[in-house]
MMTF fields as JSON, N, C-alpha, C and O atoms, coordinates in Angstrom:
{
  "mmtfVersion": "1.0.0",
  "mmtfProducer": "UNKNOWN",
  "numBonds": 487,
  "numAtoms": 488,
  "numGroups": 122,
  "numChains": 1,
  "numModels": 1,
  "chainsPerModel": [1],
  "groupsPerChain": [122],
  "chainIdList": ["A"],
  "bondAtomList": [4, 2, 8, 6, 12, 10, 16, 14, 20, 18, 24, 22, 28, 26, 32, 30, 36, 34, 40, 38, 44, 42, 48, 46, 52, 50, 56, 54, 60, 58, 64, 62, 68, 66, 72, 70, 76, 74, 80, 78, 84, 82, 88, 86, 92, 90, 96, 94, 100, 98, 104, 102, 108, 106, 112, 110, 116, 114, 120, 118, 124, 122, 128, 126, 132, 130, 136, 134, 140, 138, 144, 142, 148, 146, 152, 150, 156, 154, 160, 158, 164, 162, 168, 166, 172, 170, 176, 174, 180, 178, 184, 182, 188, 186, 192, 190, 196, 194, 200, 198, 204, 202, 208, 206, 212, 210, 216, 214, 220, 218, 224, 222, 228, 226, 232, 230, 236, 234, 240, 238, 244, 242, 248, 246, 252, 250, 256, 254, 260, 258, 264, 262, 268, 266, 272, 270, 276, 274, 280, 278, 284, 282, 288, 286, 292, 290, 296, 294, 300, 298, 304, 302, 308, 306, 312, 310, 316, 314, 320, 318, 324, 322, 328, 326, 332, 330, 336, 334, 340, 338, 344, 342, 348, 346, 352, 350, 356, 354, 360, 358, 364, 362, 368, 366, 372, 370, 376, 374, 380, 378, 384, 382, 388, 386, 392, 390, 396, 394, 400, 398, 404, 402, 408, 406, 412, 410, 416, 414, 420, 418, 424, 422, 428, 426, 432, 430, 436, 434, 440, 438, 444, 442, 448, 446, 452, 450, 456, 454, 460, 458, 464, 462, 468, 466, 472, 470, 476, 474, 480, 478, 484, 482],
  "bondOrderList": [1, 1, 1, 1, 1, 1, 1, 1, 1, 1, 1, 1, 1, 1, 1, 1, 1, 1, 1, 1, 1, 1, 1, 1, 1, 1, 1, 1, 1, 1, 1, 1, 1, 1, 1, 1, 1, 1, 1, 1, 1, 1, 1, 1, 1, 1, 1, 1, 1, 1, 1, 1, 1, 1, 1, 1, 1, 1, 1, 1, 1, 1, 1, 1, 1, 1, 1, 1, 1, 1, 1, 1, 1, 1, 1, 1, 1, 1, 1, 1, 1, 1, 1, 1, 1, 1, 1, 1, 1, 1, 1, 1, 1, 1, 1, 1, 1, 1, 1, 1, 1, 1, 1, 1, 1, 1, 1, 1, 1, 1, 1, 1, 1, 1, 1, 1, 1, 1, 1, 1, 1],
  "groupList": [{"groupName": "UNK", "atomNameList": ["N", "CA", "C", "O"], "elementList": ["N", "C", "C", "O"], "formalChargeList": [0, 0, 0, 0], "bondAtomList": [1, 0, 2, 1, 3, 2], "bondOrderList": [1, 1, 2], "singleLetterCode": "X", "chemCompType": "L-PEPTIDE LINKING"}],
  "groupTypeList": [0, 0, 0, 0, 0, 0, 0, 0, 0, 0, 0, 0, 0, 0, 0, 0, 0, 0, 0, 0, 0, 0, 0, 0, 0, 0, 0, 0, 0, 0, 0, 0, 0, 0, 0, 0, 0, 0, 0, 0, 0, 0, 0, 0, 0, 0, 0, 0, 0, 0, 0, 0, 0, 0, 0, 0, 0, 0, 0, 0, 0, 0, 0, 0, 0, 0, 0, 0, 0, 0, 0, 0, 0, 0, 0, 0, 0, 0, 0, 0, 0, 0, 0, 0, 0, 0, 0, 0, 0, 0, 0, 0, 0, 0, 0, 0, 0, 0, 0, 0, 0, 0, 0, 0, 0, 0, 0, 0, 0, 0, 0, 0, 0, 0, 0, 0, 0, 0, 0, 0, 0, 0],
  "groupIdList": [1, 2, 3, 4, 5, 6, 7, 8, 9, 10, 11, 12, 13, 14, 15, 16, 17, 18, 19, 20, 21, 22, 23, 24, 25, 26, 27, 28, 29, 30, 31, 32, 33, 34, 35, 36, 37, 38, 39, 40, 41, 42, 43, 44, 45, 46, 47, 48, 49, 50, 51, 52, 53, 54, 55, 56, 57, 58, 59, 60, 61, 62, 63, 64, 65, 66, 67, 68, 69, 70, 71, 72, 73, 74, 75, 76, 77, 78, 79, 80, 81, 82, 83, 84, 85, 86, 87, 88, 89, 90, 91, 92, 93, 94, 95, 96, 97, 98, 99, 100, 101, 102, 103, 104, 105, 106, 107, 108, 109, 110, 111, 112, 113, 114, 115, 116, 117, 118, 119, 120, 121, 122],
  "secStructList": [7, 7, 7, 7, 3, 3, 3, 3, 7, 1, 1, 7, 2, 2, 2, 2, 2, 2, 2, 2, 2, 2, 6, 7, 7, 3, 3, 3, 2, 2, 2, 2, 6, 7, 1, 1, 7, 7, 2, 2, 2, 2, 2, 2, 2, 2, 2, 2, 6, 6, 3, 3, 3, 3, 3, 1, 7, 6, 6, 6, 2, 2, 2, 2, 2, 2, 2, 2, 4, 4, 4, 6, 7, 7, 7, 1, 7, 3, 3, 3, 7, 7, 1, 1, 7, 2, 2, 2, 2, 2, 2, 2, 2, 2, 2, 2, 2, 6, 6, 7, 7, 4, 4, 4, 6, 6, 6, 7, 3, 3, 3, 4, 4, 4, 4, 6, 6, 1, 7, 7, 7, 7],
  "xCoordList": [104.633, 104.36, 105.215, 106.408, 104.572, 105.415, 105.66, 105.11, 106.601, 107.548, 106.043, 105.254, 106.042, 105.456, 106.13, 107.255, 105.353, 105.854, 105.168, 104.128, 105.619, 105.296, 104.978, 106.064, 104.06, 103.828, 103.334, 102.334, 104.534, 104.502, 103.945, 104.105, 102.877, 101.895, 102.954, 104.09, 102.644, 103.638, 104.519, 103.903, 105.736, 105.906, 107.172, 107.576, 107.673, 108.417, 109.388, 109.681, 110.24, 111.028, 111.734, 111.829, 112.576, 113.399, 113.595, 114.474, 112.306, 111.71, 111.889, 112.372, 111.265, 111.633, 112.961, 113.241, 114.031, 115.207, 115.554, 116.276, 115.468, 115.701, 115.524, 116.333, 113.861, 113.663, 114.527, 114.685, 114.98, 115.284, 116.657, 117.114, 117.685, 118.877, 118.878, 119.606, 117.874, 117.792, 117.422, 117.796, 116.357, 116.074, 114.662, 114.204, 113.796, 113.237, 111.895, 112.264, 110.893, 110.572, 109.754, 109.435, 109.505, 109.196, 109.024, 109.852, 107.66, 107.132, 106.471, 105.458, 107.347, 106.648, 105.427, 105.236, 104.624, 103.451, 104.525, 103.822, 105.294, 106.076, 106.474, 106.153, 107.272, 107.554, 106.16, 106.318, 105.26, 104.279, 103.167, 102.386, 103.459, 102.751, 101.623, 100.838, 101.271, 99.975, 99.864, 99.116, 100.728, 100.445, 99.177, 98.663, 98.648, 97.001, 96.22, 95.493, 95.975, 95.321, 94.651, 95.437, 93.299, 92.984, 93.074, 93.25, 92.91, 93.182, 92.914, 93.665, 91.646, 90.942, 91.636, 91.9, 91.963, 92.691, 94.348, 94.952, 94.795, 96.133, 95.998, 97.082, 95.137, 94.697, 94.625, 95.422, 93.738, 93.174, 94.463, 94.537, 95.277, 96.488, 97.447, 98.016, 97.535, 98.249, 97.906, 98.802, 96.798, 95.79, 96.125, 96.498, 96.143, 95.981, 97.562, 97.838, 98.433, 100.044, 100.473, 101.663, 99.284, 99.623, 100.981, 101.931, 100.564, 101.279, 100.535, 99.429, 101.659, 100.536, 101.237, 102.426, 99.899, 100.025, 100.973, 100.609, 101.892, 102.689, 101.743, 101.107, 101.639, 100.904, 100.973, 100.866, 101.119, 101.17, 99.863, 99.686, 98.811, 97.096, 96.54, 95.624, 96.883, 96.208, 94.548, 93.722, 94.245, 93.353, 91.88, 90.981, 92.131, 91.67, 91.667, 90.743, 92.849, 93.128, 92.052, 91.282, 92.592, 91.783, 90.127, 89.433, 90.119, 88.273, 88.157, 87.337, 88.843, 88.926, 88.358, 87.368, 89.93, 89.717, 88.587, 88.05, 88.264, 86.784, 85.5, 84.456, 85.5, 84.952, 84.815, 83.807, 85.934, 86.199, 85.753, 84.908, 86.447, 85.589, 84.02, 83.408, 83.632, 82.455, 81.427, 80.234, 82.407, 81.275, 82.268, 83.317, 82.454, 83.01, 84.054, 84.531, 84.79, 86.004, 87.214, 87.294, 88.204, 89.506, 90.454, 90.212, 91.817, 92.477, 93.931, 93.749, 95.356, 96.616, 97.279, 98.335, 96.607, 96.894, 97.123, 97.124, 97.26, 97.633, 98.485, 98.04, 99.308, 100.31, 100.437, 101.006, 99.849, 99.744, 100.697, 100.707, 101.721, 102.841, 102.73, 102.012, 103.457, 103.486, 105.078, 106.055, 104.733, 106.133, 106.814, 107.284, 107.152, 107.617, 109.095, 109.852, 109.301, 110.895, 110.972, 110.422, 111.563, 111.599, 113.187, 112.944, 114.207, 114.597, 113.993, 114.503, 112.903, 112.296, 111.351, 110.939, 110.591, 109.753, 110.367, 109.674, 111.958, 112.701, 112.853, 112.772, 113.072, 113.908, 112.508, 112.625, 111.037, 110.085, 108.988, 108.078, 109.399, 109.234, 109.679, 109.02, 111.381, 112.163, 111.426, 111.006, 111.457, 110.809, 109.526, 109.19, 108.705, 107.46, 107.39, 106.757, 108.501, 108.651, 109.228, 108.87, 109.841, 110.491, 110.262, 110.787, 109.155, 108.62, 106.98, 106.54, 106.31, 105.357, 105.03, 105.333, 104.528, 104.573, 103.249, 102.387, 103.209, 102.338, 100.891, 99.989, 100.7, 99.151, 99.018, 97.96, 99.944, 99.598, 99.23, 99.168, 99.09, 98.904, 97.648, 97.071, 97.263, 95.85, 94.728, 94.7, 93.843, 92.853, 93.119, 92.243, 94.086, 95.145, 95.109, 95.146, 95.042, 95.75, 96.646, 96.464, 97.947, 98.661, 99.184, 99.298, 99.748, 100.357, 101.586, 101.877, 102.286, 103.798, 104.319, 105.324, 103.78, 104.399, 105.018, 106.142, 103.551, 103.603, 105.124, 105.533, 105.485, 106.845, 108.184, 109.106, 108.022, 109.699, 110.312, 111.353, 110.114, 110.372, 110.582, 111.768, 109.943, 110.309, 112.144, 112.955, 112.18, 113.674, 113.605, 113.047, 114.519, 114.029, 114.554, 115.417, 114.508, 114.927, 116.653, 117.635, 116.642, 117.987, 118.771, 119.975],
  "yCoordList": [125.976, 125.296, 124.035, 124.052, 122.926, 121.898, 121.605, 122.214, 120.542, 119.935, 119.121, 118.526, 119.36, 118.047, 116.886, 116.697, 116.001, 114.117, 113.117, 112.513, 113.029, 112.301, 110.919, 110.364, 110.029, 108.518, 108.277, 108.608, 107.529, 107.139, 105.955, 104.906, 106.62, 105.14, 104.521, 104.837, 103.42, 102.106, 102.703, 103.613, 102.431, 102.71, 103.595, 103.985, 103.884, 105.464, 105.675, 106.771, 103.919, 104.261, 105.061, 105.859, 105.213, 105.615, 107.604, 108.465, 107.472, 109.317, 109.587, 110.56, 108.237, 108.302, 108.541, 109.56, 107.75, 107.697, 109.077, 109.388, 110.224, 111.136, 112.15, 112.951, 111.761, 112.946, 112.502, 113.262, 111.511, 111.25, 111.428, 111.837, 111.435, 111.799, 113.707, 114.368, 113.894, 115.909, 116.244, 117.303, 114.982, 115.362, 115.508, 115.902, 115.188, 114.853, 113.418, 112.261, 113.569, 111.89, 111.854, 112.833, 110.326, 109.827, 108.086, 107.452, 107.743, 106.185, 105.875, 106.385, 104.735, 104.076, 103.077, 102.747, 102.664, 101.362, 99.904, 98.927, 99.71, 98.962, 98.696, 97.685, 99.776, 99.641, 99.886, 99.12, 100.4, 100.247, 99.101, 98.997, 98.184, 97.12, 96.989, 96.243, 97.88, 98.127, 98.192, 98.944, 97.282, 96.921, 96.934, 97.755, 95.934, 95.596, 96.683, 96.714, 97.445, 98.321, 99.324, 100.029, 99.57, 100.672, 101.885, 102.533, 102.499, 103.973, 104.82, 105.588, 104.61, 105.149, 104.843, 105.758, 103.489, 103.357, 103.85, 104.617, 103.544, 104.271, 105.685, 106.119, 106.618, 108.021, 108.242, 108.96, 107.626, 107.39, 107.138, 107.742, 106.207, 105.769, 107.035, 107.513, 107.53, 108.855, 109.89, 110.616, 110.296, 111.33, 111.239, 112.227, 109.799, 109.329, 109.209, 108.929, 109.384, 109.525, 110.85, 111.14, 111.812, 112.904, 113.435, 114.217, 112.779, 112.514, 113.027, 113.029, 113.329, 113.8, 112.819, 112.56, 112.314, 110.932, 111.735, 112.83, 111.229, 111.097, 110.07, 109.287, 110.047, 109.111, 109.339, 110.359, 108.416, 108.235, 108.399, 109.026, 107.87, 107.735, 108.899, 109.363, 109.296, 110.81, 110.631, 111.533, 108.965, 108.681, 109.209, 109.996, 108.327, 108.07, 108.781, 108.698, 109.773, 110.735, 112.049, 112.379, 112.592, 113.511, 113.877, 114.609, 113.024, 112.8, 112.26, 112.829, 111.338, 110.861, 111.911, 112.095, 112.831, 114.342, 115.14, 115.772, 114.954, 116.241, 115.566, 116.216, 114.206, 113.417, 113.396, 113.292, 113.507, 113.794, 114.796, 115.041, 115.766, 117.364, 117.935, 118.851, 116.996, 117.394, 116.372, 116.167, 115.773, 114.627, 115.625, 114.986, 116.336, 117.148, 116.468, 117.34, 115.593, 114.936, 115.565, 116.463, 115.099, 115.83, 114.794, 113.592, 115.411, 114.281, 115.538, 116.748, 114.882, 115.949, 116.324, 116.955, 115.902, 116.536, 115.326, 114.113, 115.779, 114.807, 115.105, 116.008, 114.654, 115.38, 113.928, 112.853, 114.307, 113.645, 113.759, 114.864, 112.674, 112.999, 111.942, 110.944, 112.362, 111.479, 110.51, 110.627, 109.751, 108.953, 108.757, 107.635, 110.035, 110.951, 110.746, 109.963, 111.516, 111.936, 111.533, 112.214, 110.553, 110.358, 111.806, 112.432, 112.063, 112.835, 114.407, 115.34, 114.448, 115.943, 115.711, 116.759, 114.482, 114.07, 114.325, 114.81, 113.915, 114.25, 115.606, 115.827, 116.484, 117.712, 118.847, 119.72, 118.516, 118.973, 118.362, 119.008, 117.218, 117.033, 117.753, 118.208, 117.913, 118.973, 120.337, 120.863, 120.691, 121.803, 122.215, 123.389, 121.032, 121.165, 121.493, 122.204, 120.419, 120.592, 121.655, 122.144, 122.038, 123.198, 124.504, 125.407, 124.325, 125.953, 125.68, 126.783, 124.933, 124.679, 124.042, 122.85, 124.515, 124.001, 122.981, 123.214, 121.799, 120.826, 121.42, 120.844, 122.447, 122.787, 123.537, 124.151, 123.633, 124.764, 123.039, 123.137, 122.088, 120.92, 120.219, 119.325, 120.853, 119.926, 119.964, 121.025, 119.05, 119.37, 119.927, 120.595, 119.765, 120.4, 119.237, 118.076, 119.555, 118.739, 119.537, 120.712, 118.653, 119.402, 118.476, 117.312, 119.175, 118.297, 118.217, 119.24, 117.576, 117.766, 118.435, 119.139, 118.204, 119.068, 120.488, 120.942, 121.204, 122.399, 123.222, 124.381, 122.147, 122.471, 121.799, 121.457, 121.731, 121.105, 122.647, 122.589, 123.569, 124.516, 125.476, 125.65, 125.854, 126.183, 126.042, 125.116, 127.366, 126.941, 126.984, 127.763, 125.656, 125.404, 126.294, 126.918, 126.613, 127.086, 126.53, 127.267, 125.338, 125.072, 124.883, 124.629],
  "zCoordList": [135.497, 134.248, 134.154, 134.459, 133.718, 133.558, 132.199, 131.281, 132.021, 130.737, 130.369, 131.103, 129.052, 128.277, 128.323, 127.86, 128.955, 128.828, 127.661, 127.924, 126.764, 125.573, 125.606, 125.776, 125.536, 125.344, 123.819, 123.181, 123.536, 121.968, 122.037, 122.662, 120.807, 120.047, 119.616, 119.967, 118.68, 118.628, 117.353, 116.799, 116.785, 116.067, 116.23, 115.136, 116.944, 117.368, 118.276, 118.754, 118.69, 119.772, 119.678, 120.61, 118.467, 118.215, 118.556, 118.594, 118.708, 119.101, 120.634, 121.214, 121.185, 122.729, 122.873, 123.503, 122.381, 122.851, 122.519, 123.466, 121.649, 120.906, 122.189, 122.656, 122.69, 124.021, 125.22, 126.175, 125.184, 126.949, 126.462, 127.529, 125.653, 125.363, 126.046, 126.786, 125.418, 125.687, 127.064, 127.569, 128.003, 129.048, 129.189, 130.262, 128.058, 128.305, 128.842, 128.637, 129.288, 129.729, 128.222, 127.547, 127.9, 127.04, 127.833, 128.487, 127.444, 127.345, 126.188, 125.711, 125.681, 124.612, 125.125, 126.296, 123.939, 124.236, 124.346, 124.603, 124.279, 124.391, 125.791, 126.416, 126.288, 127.54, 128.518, 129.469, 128.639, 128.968, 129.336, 130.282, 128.046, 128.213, 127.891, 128.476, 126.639, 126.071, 124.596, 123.972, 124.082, 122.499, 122.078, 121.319, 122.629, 122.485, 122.713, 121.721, 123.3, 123.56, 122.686, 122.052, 122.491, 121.83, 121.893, 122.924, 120.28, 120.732, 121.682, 122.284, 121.794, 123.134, 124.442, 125.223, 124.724, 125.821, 125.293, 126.043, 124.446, 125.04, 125.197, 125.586, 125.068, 124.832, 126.634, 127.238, 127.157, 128.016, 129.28, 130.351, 128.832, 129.721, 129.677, 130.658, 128.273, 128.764, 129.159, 129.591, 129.179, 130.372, 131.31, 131.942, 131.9, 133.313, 133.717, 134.884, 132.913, 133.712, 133.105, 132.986, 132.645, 132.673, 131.258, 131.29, 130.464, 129.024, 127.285, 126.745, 127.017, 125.738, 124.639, 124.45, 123.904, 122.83, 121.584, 121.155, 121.207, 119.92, 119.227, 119.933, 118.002, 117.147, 115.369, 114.688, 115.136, 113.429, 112.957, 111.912, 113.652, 113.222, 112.946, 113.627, 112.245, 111.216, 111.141, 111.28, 110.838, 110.643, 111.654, 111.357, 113.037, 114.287, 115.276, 116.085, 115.469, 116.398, 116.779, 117.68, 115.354, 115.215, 115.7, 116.406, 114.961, 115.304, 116.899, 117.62, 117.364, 118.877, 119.706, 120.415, 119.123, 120.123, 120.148, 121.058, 118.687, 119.04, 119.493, 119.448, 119.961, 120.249, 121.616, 122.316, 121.881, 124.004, 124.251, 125.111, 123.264, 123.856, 123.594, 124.143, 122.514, 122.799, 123.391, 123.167, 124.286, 125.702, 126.206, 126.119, 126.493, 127.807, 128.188, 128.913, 128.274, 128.5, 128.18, 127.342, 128.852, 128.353, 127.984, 128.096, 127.428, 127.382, 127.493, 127.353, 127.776, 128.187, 126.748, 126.701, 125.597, 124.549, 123.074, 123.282, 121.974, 121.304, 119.988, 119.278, 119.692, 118.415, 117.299, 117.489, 116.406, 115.275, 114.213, 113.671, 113.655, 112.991, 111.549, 111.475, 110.687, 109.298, 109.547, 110.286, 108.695, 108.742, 107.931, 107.743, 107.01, 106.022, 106.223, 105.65, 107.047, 107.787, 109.143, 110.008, 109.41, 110.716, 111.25, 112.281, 110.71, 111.286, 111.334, 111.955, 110.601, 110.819, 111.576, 112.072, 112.033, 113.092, 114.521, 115.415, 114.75, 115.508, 116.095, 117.303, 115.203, 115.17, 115.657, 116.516, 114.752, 115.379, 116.949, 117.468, 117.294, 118.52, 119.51, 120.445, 119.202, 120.084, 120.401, 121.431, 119.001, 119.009, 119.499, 119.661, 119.769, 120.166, 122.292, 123.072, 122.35, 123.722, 124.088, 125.16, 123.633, 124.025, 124.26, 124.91, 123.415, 123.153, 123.869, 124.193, 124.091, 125.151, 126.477, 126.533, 127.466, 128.51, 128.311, 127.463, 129.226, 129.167, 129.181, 128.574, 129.799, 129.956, 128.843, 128.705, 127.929, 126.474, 125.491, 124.265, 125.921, 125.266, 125.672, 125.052, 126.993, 127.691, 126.566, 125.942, 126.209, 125.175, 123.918, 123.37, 123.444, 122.019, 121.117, 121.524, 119.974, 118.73, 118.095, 117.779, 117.85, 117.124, 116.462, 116.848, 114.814, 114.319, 113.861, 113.24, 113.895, 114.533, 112.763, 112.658, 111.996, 110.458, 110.82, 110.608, 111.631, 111.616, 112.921, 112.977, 113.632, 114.083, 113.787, 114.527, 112.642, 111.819, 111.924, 112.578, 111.638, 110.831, 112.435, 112.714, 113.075, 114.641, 115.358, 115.361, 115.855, 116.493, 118.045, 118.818, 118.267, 119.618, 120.529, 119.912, 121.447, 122.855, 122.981, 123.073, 122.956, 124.004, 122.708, 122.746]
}
């Protein structure tokens, strides 16, 4: 089983730095080089490096996903977060990685509310 690798939509360095402090990998759209890019393609870019999307878009996401899966498509997962609390956004990211392996994320939506409250592993 492997580690979940996170690629944050725009908005969220500050989350990256949060995972790669603990050990885990994290790429922002920033360092990436894909500001411009649509949802679909950054969705798409993190499939393809084997990453599951962090994202604020409550809006767009959602529907994206059931959109891929029902053209039969996949995508390595997607976690949809509010920008409420950025330190409980933190604290349940941890928690998210920690307690799932990447393939418990393949074709998944999750939304990061529902693991604030989760205690992590390490």
């Amino acid at each position: 089983m492997a580690d979940i690798k996170i690629y944050l939509d725009e908005d969220s360095p500050f989350i990256a730095d949060a995972l790669r402090l603990r050990g885990w990998q994290a790429l922002t759209t920033v360092e990436a080089q894909r500001r411009s890019s649509t949802d679909r393609e950054q969705l798409a870019f993190a499939t393809a490096n084997g990453c599951a999307l962090l994202t604020y878009n409550s809006h767009d996401f959602p529907r994206i996903h059931y959109e891929i899966l029902a053209a039969g498509e996949h995508h390595a997962g997607i976690v949809v977060a509010t920008q409420d609390d950025p330190r409980r956004n933190v604290r349940a990211i941890l928690n998210l990685v920690a307690a799932l392996p990447a393939e418990a994320l393949q074709d998944g939506l999750a939304y990061l509310n529902n693991w604030a409250f989760h205690r992590r592993a390490d």
